[in-house]
C-alpha positions in Angstrom: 0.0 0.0 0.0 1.6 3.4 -1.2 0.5 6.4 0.2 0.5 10.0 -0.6 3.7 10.7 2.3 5.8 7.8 -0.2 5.5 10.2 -3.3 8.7 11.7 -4.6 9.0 15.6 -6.0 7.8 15.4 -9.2 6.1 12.5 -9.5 2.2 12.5 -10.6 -0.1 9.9 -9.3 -3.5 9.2 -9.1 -5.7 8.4 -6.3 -7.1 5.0 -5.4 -8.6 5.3 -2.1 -9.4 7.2 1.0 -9.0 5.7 4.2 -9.9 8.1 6.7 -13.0 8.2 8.6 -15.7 10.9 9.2 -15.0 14.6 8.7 -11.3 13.9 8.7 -12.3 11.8 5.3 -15.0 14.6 4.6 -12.6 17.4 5.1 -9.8 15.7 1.9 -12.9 15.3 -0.4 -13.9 19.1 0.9 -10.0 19.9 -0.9 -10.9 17.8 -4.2 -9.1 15.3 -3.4 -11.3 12.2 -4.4 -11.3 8.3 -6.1 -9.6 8.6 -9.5 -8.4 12.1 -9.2 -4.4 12.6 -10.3 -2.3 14.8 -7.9 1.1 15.9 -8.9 3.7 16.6 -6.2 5.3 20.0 -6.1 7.3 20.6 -2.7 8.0 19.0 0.4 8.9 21.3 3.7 12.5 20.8 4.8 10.4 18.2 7.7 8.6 16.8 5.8 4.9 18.5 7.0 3.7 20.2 5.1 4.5 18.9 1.3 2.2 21.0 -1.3 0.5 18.8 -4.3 -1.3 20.4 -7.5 -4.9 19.0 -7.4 -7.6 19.9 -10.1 -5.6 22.8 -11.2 -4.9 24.3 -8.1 -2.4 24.4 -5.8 -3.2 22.7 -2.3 -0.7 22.1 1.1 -1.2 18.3 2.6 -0.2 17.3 6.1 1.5 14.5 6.7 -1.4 13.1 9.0 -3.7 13.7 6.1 -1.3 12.2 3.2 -1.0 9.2 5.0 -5.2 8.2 4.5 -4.7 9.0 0.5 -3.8 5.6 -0.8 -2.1 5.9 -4.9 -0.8 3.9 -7.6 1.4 5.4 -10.4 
């Protein structure tokens, strides 16, 4: 299972499933992050948290909490 924290800079991947629960799992489909949907991977903070992902067109900042409930393939 690869997750959303895995992806490199630069890579584009697209989204398989959401594991969170509740408004937590509300909250990612709330950012347009949904089933299907490919997300490219711009920057990662020098920590790691937060790393920022282009979404639908739009730029968007991910936790690493949250990035670990987006499962991906290639």
């Amino acid at each position: 299972m690869r997750t959303l924290r895995d992806v490199k800079i630069g890579e584009t991947v697209k989204v398989k499933k959401l594991t969170g629960e509740g408004a937590i799992k509300r909250r990612i489909m709330d950012m347009g992050i949904t089933k299907g949907i490919e997300i490219y991977v711009r920057k990662v903070a020098p920590l790691g948290d937060p790393m920022e992902v282009t979404v639908r067109g739009y730029e968007l900042s991910v936790r690493k909490a949250d990035a670990e409930m987006i499962e991906v393939e290639e």
